[in-house]
N, C-alpha and C positions, 0 to 999 in steps of 0.2 A: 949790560945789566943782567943777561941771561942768554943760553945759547939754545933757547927752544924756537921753534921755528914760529915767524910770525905772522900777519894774516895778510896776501896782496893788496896791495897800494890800492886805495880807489882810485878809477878810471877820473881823468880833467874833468868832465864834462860834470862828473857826481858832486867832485872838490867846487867847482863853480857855483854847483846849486845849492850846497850844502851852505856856503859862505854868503850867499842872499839868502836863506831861511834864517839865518840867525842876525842879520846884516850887516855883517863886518869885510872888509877887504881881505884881500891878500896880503898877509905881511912880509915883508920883502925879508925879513931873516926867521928862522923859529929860534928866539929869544924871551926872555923874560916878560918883557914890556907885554910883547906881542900875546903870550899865551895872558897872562891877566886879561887883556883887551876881549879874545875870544872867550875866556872862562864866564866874563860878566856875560857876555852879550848873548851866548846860549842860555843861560838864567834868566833872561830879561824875555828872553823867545819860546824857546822851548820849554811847556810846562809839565812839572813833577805829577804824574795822574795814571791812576789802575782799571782806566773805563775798558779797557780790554777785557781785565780780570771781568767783569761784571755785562760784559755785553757777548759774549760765549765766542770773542777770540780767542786764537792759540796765542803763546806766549812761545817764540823761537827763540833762542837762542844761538839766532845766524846774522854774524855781521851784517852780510850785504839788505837782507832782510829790517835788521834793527835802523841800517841806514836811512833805508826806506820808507819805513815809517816816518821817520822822523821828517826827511826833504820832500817824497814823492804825497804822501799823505796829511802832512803838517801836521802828526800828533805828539806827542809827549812819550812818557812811559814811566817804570821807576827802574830802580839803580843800575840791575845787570843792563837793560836797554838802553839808558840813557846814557854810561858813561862806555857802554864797550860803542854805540859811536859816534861819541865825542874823542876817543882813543883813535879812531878809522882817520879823522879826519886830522887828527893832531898829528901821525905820523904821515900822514900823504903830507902834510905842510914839513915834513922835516923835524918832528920831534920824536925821540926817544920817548916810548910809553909803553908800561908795564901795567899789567891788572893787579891788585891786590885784593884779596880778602877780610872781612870784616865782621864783625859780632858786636851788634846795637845792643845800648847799655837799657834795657827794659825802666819801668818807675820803681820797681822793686831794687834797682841797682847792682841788678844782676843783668851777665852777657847772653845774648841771645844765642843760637845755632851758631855752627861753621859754617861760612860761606852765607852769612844773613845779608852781608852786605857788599859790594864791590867800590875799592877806589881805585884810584891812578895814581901812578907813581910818575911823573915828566922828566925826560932831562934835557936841557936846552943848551942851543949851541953857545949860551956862553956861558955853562959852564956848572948849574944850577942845578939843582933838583925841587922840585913841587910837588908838592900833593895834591890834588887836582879833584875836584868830586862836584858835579852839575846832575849829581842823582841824589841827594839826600833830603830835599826840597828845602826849607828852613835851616842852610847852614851859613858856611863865611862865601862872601858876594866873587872875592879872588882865593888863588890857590895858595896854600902856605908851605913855607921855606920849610920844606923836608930835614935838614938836619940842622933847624934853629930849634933847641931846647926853651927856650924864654919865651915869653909873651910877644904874641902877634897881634898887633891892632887890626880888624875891620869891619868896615861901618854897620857888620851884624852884631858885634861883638869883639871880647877878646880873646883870642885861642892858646892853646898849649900844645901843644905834640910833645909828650914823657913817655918815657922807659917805664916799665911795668917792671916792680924788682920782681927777681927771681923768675920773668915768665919768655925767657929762651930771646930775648930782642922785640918781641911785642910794646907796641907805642899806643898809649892810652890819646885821642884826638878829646878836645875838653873845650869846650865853649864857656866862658864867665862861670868858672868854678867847676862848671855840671859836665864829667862826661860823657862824650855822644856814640863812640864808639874803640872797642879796641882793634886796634891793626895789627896783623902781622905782614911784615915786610919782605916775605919770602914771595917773588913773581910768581904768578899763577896762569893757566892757559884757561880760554872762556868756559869751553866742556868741564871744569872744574866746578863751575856755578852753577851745573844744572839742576844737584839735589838742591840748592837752598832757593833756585828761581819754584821749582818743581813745589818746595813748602810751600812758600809765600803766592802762588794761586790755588792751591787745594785746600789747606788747611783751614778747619775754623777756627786753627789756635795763633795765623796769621793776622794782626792787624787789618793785611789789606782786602783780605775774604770779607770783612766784618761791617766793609762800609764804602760806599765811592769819595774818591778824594781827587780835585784837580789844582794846581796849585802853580802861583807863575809870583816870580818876583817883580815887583815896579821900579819907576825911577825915586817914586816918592814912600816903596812901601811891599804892599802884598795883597795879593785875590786869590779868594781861592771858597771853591764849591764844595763842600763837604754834602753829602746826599742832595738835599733840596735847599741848602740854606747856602745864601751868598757872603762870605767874610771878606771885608774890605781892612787893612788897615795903612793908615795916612798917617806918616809923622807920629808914629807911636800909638797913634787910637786906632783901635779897633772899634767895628761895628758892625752887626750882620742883621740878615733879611731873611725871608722866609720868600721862596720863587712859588708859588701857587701853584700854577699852573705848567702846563708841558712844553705850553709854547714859551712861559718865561723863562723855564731853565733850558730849552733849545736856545734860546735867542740869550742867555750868559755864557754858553758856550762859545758861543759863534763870534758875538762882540769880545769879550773878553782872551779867548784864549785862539779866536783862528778853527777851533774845532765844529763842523759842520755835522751833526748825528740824523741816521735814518730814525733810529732806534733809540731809547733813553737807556739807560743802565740797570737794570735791577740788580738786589741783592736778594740771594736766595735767602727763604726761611730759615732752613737751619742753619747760614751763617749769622742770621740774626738772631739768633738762641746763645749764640756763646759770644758773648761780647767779653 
């Protein structure tokens, strides 16, 4: 896929933990089957959330680091976090995985920055390529067939992966009509993501400066905390709450996503001036 050097194998001992934090076995080949299997099950575990941004952690972008958070601490994170290692642990299993780059389509329908977003590119031993992405929080539950042009069914929706004409091999990713993001398919190394990690916690022209967001998919659905308010949805309905109190959104954290806080999240004032 590329001949830029890649990043050490994690150690067994990390692959072990890594695979109880999300609850899935060892699969006895890196195949098709097997990466869906894992793609779900880190969706199901580990939740899309920027309480870092808002509780005055750094944001690294260091493999062994992003790992750690994720298995040693049980938190979440958003895209460069979550998927560079969900990448760590897809190639210690024996998959081929590349970073790519991405530019989220705003409501204006226009593309964000360079490097807004990071996905994965998979190739498996038998033979496949996948697009891979457990950082976008609300997208498709598995990875979609890299060079199927047609319609992808899954049970979030239905996707597209197209050719953007005229734009050098760039692939528009398109959920039920809308799309989510454009991709370029040229491999990228992580230090490539540091201006767009570096925006998306400083800026107040970031979404994720603007507000806390925790976000985990169900078997039947989706939760997820936006500041103080609890959003459930079951079988298509949604319904949200208002958490009162400090100890009620400690205690949604805790039951709901695994995350245990000293500290609750603020958002600064002036990121709250520029919504």
């Amino acid at each position: 896929m590329t001949d830029h050097e890649e990043p050490a194998a994690l150690p067994e001992a990390v692959v072990e933990q890594y695979l109880e934090r999300i609850g899935a076995g060892r699969p006895d080949r890196a195949d098709a089957g097997a990466l869906r299997e894992l793609h779900l099950r880190h969706l199901l575990t580990v939740p899309f959330e920027n309480l870092s941004l808002h509780l005055g952690e750094d944001v690294v972008l260091d493999e062994k680091a992003l790992v750690d958070k994720v298995t040693v601490a049980r938190r979440g994170g958003f895209c460069y976090e979550l998927n560079t290692a969900f990448a760590a642990l897809l190639r210690a299993l024996g998959y081929r995985v590349e970073l790519l780059q991405a530019r989220v389509f705003g409501p204006d329908g226009r593309v964000g920055i360079p490097y807004d977003h990071m996905a994965l590119l998979v190739e498996t031993e038998d033979g496949g390529r996948w697009l891979a992405d457990v950082g976008f929080g609300d997208h498709s539950h598995h990875p979609l067939a890299f060079d199927e042009h047609g319609e992808q069914a899954d049970p979030s929706g239905v996707f597209l992966i197209q050719e953007v004409p005229g734009a050098a091999g760039d692939l528009d990713v398109v959920r039920d009509g809308k799309p989510r993001y454009r991709l370029e398919p040229r491999p990228r190394a992580l230090a490539d993501f540091e201006a767009g990690a570096w925006y998306h916690r400083t800026s107040p022209e970031s979404h994720f400066t603007r507000g806390v967001i925790c976000s985990l998919l169900t078997e039947d659905g989706r939760v997820s905390i936006g500041g103080r308010k609890l959003y459930r949805t079951v079988a298509g309905e949604r319904t949200e709450r208002e958490l009162g109190t400090d100890e009620e959104l400690r205690e949604a954290y805790r039951e709901l996503f695994g995350i245990v806080l000293d500290a609750l999240p603020v958002v600064r004032e002036a990121e709250k001036r520029n919504p």
